[in-house]
FIRO-158816 format. One record per residue (C-alpha): residue number from 1; residue in one letter; z, x, y. Coordinates in pm, 1 decimal, m for minus. Layout:
! residues N
R   i aa       up     east    north
R NUM  a        Z        X        Y
...
***
This chain:
! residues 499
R   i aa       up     east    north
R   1  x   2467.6  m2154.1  m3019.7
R   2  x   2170.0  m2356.4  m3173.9
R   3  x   1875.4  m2409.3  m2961.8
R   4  x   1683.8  m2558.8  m3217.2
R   5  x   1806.0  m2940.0  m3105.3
R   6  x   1791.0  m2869.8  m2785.0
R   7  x   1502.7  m3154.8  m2586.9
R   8  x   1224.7  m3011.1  m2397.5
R   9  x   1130.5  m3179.4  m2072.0
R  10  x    888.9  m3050.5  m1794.5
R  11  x   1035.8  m3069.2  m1486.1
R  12  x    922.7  m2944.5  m1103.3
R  13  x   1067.2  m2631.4   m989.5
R  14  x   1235.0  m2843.0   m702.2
R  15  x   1460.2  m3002.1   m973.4
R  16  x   1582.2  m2706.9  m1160.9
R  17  x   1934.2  m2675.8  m1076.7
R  18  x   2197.1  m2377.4  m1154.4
R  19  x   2295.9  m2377.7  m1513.9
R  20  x   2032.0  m2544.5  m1616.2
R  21  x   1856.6  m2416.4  m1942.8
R  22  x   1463.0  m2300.7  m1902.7
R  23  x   1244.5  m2224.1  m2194.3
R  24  x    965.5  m1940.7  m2074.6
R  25  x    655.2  m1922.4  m2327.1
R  26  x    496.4  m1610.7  m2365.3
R  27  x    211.9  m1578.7  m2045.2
R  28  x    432.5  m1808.9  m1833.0
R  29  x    596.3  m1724.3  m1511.7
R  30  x    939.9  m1700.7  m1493.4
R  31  x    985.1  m2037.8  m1228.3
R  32  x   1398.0  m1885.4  m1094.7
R  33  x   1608.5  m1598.2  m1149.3
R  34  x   1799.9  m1619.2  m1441.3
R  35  x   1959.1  m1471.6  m1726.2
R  36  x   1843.2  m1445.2  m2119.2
R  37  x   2064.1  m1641.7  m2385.5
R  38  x   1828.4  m1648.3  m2650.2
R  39  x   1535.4  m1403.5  m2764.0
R  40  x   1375.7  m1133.8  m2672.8
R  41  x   1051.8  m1061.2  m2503.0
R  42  x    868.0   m750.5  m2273.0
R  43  x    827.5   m906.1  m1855.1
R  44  x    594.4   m813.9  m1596.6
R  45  x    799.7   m710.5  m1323.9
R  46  x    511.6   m509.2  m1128.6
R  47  x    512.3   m795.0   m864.5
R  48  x    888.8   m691.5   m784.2
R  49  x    921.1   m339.8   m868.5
R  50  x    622.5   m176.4   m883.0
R  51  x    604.2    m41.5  m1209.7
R  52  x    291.9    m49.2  m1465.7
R  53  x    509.1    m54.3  m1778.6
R  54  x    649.9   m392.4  m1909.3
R  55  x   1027.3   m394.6  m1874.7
R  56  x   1143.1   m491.6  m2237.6
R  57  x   1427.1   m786.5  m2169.8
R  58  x   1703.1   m906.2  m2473.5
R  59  x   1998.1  m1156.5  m2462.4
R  60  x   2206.3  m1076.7  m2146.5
R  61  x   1932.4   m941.5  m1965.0
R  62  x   1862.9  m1035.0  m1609.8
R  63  x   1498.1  m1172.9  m1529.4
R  64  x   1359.1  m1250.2  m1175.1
R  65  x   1163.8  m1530.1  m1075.1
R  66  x    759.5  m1462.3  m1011.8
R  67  x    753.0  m1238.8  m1295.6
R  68  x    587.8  m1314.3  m1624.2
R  69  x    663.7  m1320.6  m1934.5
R  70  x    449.4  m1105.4  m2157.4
R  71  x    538.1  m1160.1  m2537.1
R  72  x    823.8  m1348.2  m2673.3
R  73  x    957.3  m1691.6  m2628.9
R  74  x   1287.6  m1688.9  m2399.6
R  75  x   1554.6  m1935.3  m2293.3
R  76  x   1659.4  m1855.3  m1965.8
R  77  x   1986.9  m1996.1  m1787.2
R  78  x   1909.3  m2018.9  m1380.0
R  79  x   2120.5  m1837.3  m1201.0
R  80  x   1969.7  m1853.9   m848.1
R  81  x   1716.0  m2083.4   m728.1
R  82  x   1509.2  m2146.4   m411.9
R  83  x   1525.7  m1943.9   m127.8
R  84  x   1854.1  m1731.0   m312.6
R  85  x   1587.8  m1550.5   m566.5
R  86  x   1510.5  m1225.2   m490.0
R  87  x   1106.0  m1293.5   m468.3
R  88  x   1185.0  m1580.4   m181.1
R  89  x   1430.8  m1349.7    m45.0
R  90  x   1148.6  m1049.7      6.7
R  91  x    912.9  m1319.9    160.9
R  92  x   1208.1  m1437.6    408.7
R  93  x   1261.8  m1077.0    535.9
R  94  x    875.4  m1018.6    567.4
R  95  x    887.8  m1329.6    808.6
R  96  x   1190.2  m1215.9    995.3
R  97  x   1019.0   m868.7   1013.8
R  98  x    705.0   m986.0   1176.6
R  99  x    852.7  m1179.1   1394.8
R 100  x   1084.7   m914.9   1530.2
R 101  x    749.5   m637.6   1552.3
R 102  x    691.2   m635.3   1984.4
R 103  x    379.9   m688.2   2074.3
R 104  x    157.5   m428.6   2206.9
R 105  x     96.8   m350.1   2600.2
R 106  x   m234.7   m372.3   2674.7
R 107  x   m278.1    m95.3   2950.4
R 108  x   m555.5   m263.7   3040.1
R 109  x   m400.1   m569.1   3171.7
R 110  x   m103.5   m376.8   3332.9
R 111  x   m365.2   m164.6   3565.1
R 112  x   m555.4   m480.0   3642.7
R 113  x   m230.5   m628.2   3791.9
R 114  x   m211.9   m336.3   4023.4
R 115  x   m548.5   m265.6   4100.2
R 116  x   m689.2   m568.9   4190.0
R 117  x   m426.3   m664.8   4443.7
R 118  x   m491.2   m340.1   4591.1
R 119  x   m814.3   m381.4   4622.1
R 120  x   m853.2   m709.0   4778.0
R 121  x   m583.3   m514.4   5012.7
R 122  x   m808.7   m242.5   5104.5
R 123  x  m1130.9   m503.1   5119.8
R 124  x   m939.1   m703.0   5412.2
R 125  x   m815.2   m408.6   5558.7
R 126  x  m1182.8   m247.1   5620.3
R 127  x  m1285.4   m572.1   5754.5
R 128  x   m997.2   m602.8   6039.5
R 129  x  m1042.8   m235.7   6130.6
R 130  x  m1471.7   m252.8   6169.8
R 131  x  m1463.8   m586.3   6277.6
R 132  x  m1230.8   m529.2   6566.5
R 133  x  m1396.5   m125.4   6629.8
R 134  x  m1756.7   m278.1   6601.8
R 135  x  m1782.8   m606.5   6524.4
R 136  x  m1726.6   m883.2   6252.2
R 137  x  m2081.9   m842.1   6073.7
R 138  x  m2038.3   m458.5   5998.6
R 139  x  m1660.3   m533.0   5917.7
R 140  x  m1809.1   m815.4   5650.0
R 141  x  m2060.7   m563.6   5512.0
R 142  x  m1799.1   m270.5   5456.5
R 143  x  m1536.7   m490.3   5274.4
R 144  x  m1773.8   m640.6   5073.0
R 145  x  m1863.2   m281.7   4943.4
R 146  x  m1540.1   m194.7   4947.9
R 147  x  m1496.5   m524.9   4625.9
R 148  x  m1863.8   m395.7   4481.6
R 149  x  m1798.3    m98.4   4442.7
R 150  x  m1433.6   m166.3   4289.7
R 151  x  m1537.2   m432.9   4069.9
R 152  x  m1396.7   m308.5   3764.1
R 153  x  m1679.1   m354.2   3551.6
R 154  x  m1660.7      4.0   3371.8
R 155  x  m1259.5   m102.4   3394.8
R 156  x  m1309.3   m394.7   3181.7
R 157  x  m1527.1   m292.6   2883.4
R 158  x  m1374.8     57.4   2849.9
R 159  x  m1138.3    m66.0   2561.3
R 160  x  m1338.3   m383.5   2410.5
R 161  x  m1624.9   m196.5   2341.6
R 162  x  m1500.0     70.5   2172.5
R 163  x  m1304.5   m160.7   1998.3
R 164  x  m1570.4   m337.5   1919.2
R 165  x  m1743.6    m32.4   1763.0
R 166  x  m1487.0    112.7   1620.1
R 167  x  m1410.0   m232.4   1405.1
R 168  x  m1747.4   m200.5   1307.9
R 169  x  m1756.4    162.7   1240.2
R 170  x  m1423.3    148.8   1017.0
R 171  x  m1600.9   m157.2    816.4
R 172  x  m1908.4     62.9    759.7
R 173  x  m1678.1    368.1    627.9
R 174  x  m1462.2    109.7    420.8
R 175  x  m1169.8     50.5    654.0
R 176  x  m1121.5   m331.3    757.7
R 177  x   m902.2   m355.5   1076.3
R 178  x   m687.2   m646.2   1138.6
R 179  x   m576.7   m483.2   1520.3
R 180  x   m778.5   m241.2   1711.0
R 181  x   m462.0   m221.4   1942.6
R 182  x   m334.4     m1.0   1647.6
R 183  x   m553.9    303.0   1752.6
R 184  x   m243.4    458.7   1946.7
R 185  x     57.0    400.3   1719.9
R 186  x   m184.4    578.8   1451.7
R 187  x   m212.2    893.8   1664.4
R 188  x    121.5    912.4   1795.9
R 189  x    241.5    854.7   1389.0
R 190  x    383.6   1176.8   1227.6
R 191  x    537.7    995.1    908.7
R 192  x    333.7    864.9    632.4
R 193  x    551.9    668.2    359.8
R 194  x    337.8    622.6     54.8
R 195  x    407.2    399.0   m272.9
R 196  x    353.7    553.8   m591.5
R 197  x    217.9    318.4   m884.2
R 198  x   m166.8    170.5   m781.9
R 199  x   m100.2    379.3   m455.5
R 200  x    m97.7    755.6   m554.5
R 201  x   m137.1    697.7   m913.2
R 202  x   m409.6    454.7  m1054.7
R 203  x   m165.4    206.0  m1209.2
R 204  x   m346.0    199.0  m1549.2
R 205  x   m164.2    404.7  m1854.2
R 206  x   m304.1    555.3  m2085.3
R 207  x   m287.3    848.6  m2346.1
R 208  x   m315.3   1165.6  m2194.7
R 209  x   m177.2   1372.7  m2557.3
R 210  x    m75.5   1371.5  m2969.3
R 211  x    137.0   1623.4  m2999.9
R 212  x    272.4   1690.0  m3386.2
R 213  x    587.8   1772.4  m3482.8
R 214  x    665.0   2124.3  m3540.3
R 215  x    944.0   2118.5  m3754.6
R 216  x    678.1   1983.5  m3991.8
R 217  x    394.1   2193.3  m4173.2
R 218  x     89.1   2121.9  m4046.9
R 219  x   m210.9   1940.4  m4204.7
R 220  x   m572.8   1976.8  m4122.3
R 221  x   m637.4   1677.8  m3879.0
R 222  x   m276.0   1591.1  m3841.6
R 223  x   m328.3   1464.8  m3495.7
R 224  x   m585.7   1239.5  m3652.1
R 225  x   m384.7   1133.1  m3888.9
R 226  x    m80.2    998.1  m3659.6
R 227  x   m362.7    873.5  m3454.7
R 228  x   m463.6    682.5  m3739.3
R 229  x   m130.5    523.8  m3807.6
R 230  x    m21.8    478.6  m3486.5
R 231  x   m357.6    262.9  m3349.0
R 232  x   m371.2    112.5  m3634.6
R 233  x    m24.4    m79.4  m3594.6
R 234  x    m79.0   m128.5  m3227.2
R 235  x   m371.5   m311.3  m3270.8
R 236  x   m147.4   m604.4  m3365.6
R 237  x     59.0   m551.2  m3027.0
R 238  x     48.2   m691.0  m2697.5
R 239  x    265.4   m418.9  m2484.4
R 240  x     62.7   m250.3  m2247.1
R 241  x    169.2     54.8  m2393.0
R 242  x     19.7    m85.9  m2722.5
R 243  x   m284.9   m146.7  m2569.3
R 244  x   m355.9    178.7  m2415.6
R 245  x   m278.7    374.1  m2796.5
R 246  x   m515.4     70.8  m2962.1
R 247  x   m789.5    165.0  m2698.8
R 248  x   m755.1    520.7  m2676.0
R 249  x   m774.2    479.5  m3094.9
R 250  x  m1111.3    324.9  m3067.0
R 251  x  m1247.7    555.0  m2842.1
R 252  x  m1169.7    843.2  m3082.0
R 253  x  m1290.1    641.9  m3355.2
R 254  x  m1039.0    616.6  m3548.4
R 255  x  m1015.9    498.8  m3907.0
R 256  x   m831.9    149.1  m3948.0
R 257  x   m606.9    102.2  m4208.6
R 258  x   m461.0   m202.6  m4301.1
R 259  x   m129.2   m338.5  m4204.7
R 260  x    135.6   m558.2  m4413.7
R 261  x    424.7   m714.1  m4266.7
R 262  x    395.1   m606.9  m3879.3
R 263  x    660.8   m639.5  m3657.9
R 264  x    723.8   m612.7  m3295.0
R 265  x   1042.8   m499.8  m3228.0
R 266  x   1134.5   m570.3  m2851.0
R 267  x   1269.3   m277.0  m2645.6
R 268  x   1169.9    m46.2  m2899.5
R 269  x    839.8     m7.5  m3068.4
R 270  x    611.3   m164.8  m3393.0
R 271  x    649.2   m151.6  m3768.2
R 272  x    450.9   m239.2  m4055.2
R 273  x    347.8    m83.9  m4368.2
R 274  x     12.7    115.4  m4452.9
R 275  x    m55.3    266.0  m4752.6
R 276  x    289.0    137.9  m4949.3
R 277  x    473.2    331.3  m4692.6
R 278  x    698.6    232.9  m4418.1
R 279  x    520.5    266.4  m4059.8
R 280  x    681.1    291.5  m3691.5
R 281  x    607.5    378.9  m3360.1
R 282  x    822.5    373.0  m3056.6
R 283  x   1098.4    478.8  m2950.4
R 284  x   1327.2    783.1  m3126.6
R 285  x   1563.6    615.6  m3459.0
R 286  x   1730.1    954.0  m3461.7
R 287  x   1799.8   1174.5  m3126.5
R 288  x   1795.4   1452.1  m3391.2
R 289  x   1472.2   1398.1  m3470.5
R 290  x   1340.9   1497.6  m3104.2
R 291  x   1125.9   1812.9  m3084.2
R 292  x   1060.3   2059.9  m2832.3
R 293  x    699.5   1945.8  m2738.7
R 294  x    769.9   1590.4  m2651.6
R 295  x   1097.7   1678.4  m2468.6
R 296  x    889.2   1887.9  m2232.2
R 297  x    658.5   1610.1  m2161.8
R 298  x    955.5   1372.8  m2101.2
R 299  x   1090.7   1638.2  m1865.0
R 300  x    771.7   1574.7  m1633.4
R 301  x    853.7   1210.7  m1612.2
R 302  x    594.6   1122.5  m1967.6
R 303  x    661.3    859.2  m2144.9
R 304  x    655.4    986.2  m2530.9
R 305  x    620.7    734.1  m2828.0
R 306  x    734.4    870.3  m3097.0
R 307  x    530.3    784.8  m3470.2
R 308  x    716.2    813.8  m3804.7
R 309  x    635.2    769.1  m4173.8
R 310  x    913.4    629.9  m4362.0
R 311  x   1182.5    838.1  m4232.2
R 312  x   1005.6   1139.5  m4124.1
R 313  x    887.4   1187.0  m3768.5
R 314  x    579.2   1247.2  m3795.8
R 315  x    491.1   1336.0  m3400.6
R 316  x    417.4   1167.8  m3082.0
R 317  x    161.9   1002.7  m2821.9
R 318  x    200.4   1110.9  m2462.6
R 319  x    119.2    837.6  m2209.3
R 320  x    105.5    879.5  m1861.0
R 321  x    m18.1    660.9  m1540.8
R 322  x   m285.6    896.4  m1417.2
R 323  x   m288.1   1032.0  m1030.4
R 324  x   m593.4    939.7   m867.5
R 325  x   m824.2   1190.8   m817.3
R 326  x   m839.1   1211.8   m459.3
R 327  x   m403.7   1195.9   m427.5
R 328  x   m371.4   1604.1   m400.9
R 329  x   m667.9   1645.1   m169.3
R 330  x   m535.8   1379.6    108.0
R 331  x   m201.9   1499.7     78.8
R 332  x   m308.6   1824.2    178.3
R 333  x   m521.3   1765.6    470.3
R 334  x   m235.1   1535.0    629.9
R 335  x      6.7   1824.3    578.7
R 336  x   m257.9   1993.1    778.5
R 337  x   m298.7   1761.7   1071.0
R 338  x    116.0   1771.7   1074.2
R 339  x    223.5   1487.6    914.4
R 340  x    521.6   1478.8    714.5
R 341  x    496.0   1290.5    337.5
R 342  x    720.8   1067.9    188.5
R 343  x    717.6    893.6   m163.4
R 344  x    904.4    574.2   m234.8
R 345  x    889.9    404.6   m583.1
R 346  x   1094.3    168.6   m788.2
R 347  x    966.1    371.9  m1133.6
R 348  x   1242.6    615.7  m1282.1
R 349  x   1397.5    968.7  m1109.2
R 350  x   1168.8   1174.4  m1371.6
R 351  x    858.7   1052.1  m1331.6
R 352  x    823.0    951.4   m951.4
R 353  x    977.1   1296.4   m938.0
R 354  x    697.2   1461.9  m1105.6
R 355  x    402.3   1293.4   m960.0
R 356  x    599.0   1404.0   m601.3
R 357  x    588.4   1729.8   m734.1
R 358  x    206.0   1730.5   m834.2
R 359  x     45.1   1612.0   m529.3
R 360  x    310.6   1846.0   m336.6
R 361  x    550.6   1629.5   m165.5
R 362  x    895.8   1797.0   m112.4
R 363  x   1152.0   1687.9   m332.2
R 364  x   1434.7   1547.0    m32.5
R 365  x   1120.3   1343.4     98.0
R 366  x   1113.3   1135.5   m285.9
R 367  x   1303.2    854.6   m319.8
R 368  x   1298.9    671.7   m640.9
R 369  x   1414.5    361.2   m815.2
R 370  x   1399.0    167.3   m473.8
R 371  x   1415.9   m228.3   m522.0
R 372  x   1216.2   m405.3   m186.6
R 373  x   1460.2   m431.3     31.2
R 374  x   1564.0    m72.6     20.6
R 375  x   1230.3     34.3    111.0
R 376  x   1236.7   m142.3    436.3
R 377  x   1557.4      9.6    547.0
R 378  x   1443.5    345.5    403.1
R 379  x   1157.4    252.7    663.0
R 380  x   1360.4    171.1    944.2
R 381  x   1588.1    435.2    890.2
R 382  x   1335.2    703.2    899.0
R 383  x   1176.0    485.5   1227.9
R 384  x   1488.7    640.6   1391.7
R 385  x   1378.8    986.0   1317.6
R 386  x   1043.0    950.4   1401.0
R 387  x    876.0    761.9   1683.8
R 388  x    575.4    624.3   1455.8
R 389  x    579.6    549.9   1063.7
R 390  x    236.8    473.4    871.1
R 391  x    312.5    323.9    547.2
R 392  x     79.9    321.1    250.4
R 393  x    155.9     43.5    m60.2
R 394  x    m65.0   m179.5   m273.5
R 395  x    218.6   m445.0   m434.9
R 396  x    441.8   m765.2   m350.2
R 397  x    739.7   m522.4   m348.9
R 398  x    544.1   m294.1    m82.8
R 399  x    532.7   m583.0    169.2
R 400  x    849.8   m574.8    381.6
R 401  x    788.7   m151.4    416.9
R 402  x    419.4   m244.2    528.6
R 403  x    573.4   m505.7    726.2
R 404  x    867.7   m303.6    896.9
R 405  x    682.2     45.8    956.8
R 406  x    475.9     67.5   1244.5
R 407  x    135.6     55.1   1074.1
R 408  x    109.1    m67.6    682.7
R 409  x   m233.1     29.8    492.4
R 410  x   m275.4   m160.4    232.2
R 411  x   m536.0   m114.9    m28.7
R 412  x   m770.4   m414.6   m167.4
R 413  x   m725.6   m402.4   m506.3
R 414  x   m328.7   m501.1   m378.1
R 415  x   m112.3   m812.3   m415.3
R 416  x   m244.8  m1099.9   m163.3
R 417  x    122.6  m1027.7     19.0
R 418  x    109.2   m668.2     55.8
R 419  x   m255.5   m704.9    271.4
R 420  x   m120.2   m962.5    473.1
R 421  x    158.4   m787.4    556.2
R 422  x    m65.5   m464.3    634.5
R 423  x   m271.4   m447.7    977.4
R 424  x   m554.4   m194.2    776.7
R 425  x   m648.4   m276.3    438.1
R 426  x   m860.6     m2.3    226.4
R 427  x  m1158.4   m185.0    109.6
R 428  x  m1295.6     82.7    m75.0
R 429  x   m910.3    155.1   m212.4
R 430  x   m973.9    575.7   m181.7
R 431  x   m746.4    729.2      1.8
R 432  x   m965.2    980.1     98.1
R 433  x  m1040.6    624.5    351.4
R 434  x   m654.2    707.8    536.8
R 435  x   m791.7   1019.1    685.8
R 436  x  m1136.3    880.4    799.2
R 437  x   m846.7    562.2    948.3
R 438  x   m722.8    861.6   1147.5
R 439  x   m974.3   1051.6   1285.1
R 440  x  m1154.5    702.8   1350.0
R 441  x   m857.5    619.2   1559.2
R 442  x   m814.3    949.8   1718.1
R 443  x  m1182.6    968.2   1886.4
R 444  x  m1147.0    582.0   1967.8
R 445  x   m817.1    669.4   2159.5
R 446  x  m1021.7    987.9   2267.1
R 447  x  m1335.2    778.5   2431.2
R 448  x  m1081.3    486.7   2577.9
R 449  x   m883.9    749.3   2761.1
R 450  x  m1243.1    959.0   2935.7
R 451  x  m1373.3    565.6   3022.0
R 452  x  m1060.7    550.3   3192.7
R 453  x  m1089.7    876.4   3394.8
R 454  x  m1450.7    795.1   3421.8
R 455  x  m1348.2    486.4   3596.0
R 456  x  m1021.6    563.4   3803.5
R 457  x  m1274.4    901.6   3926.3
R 458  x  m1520.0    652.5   4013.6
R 459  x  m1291.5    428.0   4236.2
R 460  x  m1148.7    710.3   4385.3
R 461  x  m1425.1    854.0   4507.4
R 462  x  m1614.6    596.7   4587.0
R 463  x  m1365.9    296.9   4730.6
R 464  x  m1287.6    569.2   5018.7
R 465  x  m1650.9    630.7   5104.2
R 466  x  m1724.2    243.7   5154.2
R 467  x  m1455.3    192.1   5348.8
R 468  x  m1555.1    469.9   5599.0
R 469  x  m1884.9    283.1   5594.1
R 470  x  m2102.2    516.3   5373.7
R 471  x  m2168.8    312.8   5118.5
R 472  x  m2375.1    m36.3   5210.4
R 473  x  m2390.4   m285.3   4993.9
R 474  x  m2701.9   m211.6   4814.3
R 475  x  m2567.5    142.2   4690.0
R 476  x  m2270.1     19.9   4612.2
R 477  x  m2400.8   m221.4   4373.6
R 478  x  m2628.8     21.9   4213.4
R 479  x  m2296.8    269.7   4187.2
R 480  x  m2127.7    m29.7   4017.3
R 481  x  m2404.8    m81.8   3769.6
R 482  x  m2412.3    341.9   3699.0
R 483  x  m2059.7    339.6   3620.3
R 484  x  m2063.4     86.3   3370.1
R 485  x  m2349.7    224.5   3194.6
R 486  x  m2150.4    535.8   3182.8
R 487  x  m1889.4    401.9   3007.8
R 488  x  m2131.8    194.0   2777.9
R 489  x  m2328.0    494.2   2690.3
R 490  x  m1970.8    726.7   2644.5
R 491  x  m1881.2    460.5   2358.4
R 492  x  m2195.5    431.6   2208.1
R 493  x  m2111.1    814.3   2090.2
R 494  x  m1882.4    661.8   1841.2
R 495  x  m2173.4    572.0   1593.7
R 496  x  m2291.0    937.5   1609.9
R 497  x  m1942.7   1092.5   1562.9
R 498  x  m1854.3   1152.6   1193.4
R 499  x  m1510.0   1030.5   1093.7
***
């Protein structure tokens, strides 16, 4: 079919109907799901799946509104629209998912309804009995120690200000705190779900190798050499893999030689020619040609661009999205404190397999190429086998997990969806930060739960004696005042404790 006479016309997104023809210019965002009849270009799907690497697309290709379109010029035919693509679809169950989350007790509130009934009880009680043993003026003075003394002062700010602290504490140590009432489901947690790309691993590739070929003979500075070629070309390209050999090229300082006739091929690599002779990087021409070294890397989950003169395969970059620094260490100390680790990721078997593997997650606790809405029944399936799930994600396809587990962490370097769907967002974006979250919420839960015994002991020791006519009114105002302090001075340990 010829596009060429085809009339443009720029339209609202409300008006695109099914069938109709879109044109998509490279940097634009795909406006509706859809499927490629003419060209071919490389889409940023990290918004949906997660992944780093640009998903090349061709003719009969399925693309997904919200993504964008990195390189070539594509007409699209809509296939869904509105609230039927699968980006409006993830933000639908997100809302159904909040919506559906119960809302906390506060235990506060529930002992209040007891207590103060009781009280007031116990207040009119001691005033019949003295008033009609002795007379109404010692029966006035006795119940009104009787309320002093169980005016729940020390009741009343045993949670709010640690709360209060605590907020302020987790700010200080990088941890910004939507809900303080999340304090217990952290410590009764003993699943943490994490996602893998700009979660575990840093989300940026780069080079990590040049390996050479060894079916070839080896040249002094032959690494150099296809490090040369290869950065060279892909300074022309826009693929992020491109990018990452260009930069990684001028870092080594690499000699630039100069390029006739580049092309970009989509799906599989560059071409031009340097020095009279034909040029290409990217994926294998030949399986043949594959060698030893850069199957190995592929076998960890690598990807491996492969760099040939003319016909001959010269030998190949390794790139890799690096695992943050910190990944191994936190893993370890949850395993310690009894957690058990999942991963979830939409990347590919091999390498969300490998990165599992490296930061020591068991392999039956990795899932991998999960769309969005299989994470959030991977969630509330394993909700079943646990009581609490935290879940850990930085992207719009993290949302409905953060949204259906029990606690969602987000980091802030993540999608504007993905931290308002979390209740604890990572300001500092370390995840070093998830284990200061849980001792922070440990000794909160730690110092709410002694102001309580501090409080309940207080009552029941003292409510008794007032009634018996021990306590007058005087002391039992000063007792009040005591027991509050205690519990103001308990909680004030929380800016001394280290998290």
């Amino acid at each position: 079919m010829n596009f060429s006479n085809l009339k443009e016309k720029i339209v609202s997104i409300e008006q695109i109907k099914i069938g109709d023809l879109i044109l998509v210019k490279p940097g634009e965002k795909i406006p509706v799901d859809g499927v490629i009849i003419d060209g071919e270009t490389s889409i940023d799907e990290s918004t949906i799946t997660g992944e780093s690497v640009y998903a090349d697309k061709k003719k009969g290709d399925f693309v997904i509104g919200g993504t964008i379109n990195k390189q070539g010029k594509i007409i699209i035919k809509a296939k869904k629209i509105g609230k039927e693509t699968v980006l409006s679809q993830i933000i639908e169950l997100v809302k159904k998912a909040q919506m559906s989350k119960p809302p906390i007790q506060k235990l506060v509130d529930l002992i209040a309804s007891y207590f103060v009934p009781i009280v007031i009880f116990l207040s009119i009680l001691t005033f019949v009995f003295w008033s009609l043993k002795v007379g109404i003026n010692v029966g006035l003075l006795n119940s009104i120690s009787v309320l002093i003394i169980a005016c729940p002062c020390a009741l009343g700010l045993a949670t709010p200000i640690v709360l209060t602290l605590s907020l302020g504490k987790g700010a200080n140590n990088g941890i910004l705190i939507k809900d303080g009432s999340i304090f217990e489901i952290i410590s009764k947690a003993k699943i943490i779900v994490f996602d893998k790309t700009g979660t575990i691993t840093k989300g940026q590739i780069k080079v990590e190798k040049i390996i050479v070929n060894s079916n070839l003979k080896i040249k002094n500075d032959f690494e150099k050499y296809i490090l040369n070629l290869a950065g060279s070309l892909e300074k022309f390209s826009e693929h992020p893999i491109g990018k990452a050999i260009y930069q990684y090229a001028k870092i080594k300082k690499f000699n630039v030689f100069n390029v006739d006739n580049f092309k970009a091929k989509t799906g599989f690599g560059v071409e031009g020619i340097i020095n009279n002779k034909n040029i290409y990087v990217g994926k294998l021409i030949k399986e043949k040609d594959d060698f030893i070294e850069a199957v190995n890397f592929k076998n960890q989950g690598k990807t491996v661009v492969y760099v040939y003169e003319e016909k001959n395969l010269l030998g190949a970059i390794v790139i890799a999205d690096e695992i943050k620094n910190e990944a191994k260490t936190v893993i370890d100390k949850l395993k310690k404190l009894d957690y058990d680790i999942y991963l979830i990721s939409g990347d590919n078997k091999k390498t969300v397999l490998s990165v599992g593997e490296k930061i020591g997650i068991k392999k039956e606790n990795i899932f991998y190429e999960i769309l969005p809405q299989e994470k959030g029944k991977i969630i509330e399936k394993l909700k079943k086998e646990s009581k609490k799930i935290i879940f850990v994600g930085d992207g719009t396809n993290d949302a409905l997990a953060l949204t259906k587990s029990d606690v969602g962490i987000s980091l802030s370097s993540g999608t504007d969806i993905a931290i308002d769907s979390s209740q604890i967002i990572l300001i500092n974006n370390n995840l070093e930060t998830i284990i200061k979250t849980i001792n922070l919420s440990k000794k909160s839960l730690l110092i709410i739960k002694q102001n309580f015994f501090w409080a309940f002991f207080y009552n029941l020791i003292l409510i008794p004696l007032a009634m018996i006519g021990k306590i007058n009114p005087m002391l039992a105002s000063l007792a009040m005042a005591l027991s509050s302090l205690s519990v103001v001075f308990n909680s004030l340990r929380l800016k001394i404790l280290k998290i």
